[in-house]
TORDO-778078 format. One record per residue (C-alpha): residue number from 1; residue in one letter; x, y, z. Coordinates in steps of 0.1 Angstrom, whole numbers. Layout:
BEGIN
NUM	a	X	Y	Z
...
# end
This chain:
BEGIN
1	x	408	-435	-330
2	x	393	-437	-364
3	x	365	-415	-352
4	x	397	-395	-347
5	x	414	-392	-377
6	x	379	-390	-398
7	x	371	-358	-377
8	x	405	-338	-381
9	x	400	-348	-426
10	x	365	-337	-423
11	x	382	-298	-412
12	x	390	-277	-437
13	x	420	-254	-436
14	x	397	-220	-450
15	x	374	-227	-420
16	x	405	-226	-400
17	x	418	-193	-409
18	x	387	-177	-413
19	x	383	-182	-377
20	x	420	-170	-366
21	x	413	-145	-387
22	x	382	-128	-374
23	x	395	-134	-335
24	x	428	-113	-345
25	x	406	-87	-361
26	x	384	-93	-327
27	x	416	-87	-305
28	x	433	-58	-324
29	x	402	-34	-327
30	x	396	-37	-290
31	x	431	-34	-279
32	x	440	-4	-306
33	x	412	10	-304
34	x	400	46	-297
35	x	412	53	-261
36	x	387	73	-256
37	x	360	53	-244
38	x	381	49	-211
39	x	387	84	-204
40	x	369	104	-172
41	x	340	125	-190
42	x	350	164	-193
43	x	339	182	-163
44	x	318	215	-160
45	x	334	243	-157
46	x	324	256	-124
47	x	329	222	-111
48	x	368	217	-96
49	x	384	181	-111
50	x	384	168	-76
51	x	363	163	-49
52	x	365	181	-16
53	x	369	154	13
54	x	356	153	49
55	x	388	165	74
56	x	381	151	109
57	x	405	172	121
58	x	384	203	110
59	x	355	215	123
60	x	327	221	98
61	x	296	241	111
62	x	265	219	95
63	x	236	243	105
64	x	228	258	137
65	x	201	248	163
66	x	166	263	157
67	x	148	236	177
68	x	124	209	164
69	x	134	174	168
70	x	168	164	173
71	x	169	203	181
72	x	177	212	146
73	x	155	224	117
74	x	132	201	104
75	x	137	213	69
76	x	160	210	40
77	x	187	240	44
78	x	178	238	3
79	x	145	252	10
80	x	150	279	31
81	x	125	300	5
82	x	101	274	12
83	x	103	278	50
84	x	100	312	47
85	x	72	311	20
86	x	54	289	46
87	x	60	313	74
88	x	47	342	56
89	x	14	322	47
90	x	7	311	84
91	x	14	351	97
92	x	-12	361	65
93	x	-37	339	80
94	x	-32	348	118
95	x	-36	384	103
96	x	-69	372	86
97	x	-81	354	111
98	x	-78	386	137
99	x	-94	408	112
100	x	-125	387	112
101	x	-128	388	146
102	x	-122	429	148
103	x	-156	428	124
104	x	-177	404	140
105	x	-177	428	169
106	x	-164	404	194
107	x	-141	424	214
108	x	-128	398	238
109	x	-139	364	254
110	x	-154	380	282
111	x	-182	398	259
112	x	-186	365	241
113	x	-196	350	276
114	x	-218	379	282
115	x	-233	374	246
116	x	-239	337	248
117	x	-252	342	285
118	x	-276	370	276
119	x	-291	345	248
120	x	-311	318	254
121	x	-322	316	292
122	x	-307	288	314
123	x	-339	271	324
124	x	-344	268	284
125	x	-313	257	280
126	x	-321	224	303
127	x	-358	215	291
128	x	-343	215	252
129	x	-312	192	262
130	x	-333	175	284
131	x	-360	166	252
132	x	-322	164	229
133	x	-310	134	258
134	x	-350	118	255
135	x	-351	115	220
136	x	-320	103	214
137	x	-322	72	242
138	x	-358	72	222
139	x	-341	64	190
140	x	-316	46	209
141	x	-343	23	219
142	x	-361	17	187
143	x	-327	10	169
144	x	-320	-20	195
145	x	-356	-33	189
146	x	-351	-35	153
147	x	-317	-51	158
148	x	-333	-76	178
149	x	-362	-81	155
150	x	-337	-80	124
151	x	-316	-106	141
152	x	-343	-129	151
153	x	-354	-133	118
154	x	-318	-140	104
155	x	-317	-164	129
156	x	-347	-182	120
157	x	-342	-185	85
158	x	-304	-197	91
159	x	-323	-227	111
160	x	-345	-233	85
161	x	-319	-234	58
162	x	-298	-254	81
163	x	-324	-279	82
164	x	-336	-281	43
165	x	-294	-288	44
166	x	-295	-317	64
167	x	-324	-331	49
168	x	-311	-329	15
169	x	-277	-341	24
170	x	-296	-376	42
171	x	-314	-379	9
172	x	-285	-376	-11
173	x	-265	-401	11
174	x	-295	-425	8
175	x	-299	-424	-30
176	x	-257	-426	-32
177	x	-261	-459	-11
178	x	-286	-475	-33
179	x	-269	-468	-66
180	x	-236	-484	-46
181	x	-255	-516	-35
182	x	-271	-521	-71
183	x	-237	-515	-90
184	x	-222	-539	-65
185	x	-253	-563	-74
186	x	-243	-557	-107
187	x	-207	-562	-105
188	x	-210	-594	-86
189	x	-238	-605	-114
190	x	-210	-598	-142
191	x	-185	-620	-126
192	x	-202	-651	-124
193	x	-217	-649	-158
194	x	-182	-645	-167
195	x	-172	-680	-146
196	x	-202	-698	-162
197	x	-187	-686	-196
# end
């Protein structure tokens, strides 16, 4: 109780009304303040106050089939100039595309037949992919052999490491051993020249 009574002495009134004070200043410039900070923010003109809302009683036409997935355009109605610009670039290149084969001279697929036919005879044809298919099993055959070679080697050497591993590892053990049997010598020395003491 004491502790108490000491406590509310120790308070001084000016401390007291400073802090009523600010916390009605506190209260009355937030609750008389500018209204304004509340308010909607002004809206463009060309922009209507309100928004339009969805009627499911009305039938709104979204965008019309064109095919694609989901049978409807696979673009953003917004970039219908892109769409287009895209078009126009694929029907310049088919254009380009035909206008290099008009110079080339290559009137249809059937001359290009009797062009590639009238080239290099058939029987020539067979010997060079006939030596193509020899010297590539060739190659084929010398790339196994020096996998083969290359792996025996890595073998040998993991064997060899393998075995300088396990030798060191026994000597290691060994040496551990002795150090643990003379500090254990050692020890057992200590105590009974502490018992004789």
């Amino acid at each position: 109780m004491k502790k108490a009574m000491n406590w509310l002495k120790s308070i001084r009134p000016l401390k007291v009304l400073t802090v009523f004070f600010a916390g009605a200043f506190l209260f009355l410039t937030q609750a008389c303040g500018d209204p304004g900070v509340a308010t909607q923010p002004p809206q463009p003109n060309d922009q209507p106050g309100y928004t339009k809302r969805y009627d499911p009683t009305k039938d709104y036409p979204l965008s019309s089939p064109e095919g694609g997935i989901n049978n409807f355009s696979d673009v953003d109605p917004r970039a219908k100039s892109d769409e287009k610009a895209a078009n126009d670039r694929g029907d310049a290149l088919a254009k380009n595309s035909q206008k290099n084969v008009d110079q080339k001279g290559i009137d249809s697929p059937e001359q290009y037949g009797r062009n590639f036919k009238q080239g290099t005879p058939f029987g020539q044809r067979v010997k060079n992919l006939g030596e193509d298919i020899g010297s590539s099993a060739d190659e084929l055959g010398k790339g196994v052999v020096k996998g083969t070679q290359r792996g025996i080697e890595n073998l040998k050497g993991n064997t060899q490491n393998a075995a300088e591993g396990v030798t060191k590892n026994v000597q290691r053990r060994a040496e551990d051993a002795g150090k643990n049997v003379q500090r254990t010598a050692e020890d057992a020395s200590n105590a009974v020249k502490k018992a004789v003491d």
